[in-house]
Each structure stands twice: as C-alpha cells, then as structure tokens.
C-alpha positions in Angstrom: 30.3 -6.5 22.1 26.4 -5.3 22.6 25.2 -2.4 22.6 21.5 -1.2 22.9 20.1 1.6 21.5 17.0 3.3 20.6 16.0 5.0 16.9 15.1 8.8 17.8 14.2 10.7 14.9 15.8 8.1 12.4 18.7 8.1 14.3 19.9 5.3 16.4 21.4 6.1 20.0 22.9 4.0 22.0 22.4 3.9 25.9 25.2 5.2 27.7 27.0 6.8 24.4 30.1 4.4 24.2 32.7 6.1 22.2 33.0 4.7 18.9 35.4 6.5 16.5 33.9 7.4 13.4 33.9 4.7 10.9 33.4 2.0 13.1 31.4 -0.7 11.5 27.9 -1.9 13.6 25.2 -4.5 12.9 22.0 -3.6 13.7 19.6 -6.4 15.0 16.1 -5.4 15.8 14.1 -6.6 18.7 11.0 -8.0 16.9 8.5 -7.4 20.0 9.0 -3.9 19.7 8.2 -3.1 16.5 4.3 -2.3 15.4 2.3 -4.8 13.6 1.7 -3.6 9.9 -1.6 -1.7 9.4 -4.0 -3.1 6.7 -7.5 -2.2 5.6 -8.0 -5.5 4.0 -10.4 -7.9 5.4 -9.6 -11.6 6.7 -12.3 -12.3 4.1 -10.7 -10.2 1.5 -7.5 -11.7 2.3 -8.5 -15.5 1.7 -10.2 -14.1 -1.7 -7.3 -12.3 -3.1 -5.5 -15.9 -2.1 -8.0 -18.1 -3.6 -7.8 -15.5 -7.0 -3.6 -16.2 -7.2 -4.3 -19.9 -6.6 -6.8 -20.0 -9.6 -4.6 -18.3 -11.7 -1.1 -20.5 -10.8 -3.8 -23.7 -11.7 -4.5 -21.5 -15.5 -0.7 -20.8 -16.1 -1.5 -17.4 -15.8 2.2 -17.2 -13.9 5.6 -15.6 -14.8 9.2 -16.7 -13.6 10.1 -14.9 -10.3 13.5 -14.3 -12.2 11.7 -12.4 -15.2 9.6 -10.1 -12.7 12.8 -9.2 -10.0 14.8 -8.3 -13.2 12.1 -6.1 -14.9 11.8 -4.5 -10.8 15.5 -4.2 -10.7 15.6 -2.0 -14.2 12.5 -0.2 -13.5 14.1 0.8 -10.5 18.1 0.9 -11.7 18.9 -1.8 -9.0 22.1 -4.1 -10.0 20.8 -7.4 -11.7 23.0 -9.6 -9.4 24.3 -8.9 -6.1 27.7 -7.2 -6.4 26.7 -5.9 -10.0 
C-alpha cells in the first residue's frame, strides 16, 4: 500500500486520513524534488580551496582512519559502537 502525505508542524498527515490502528508500522520515503536545496554561505571558490587544502593534507599523511573518528563521534555523543550495540 501508498499513502501520501504532507509533514505539518513535524507531523506527517496523510491525504484522506486512512485509518491505521495505532502501532502500525510505516516507511517514510521522501520525494526529493520537494525538499529545499541546503543553504551555504561558502563560495564556489571557497569550496574548491577548502578541497584543494584536504587533498594536500591526504598527499602529507595528515589523515586518520574513518573507523577511529566515527568511534571517537559515537562516544562523544553516547551512540552504540556497532549497529545493534
């Protein structure tokens, strides 16, 4: 079954109000050519220099593991390790 909906104060209503007991389970897909385009204050020019910077330092080792940086996120922020954890 689909349903659409709309999100109205954080909520999400569905057109026509089907009745779905509480508890039912829903997956929410989002239609991507409705949602607004990020805002940013940085510069195309900017943007190709803070890219050129990160490529300079992966070249000079100045890198870390991906793994060492999502787990030092994950206890900063007391997020499970692992999924499931």
């Amino acid at each position: 079954m689909s349903l659409i909906g709309t999100v109205v104060k954080g909520v999400i209503v569905l057109d026509g109000n089907p009745p779905l007991p509480d508890g039912t389970r829903v997956r929410v897909m989002l239609d991507e050519d409705d949602l607004p385009l990020p805002s940013t204050t940085e510069t195309y020019e900017e943007h190709l220099a803070a890219l050129r910077e990160s490529i300079e330092d992966m070249k000079a080792g100045r890198t870390r593991p991906a793994r060492e940086v999502l787990k030092e996120i994950a206890q900063r922020h007391n997020l499970p390790l692992e999924p499931g954890e």
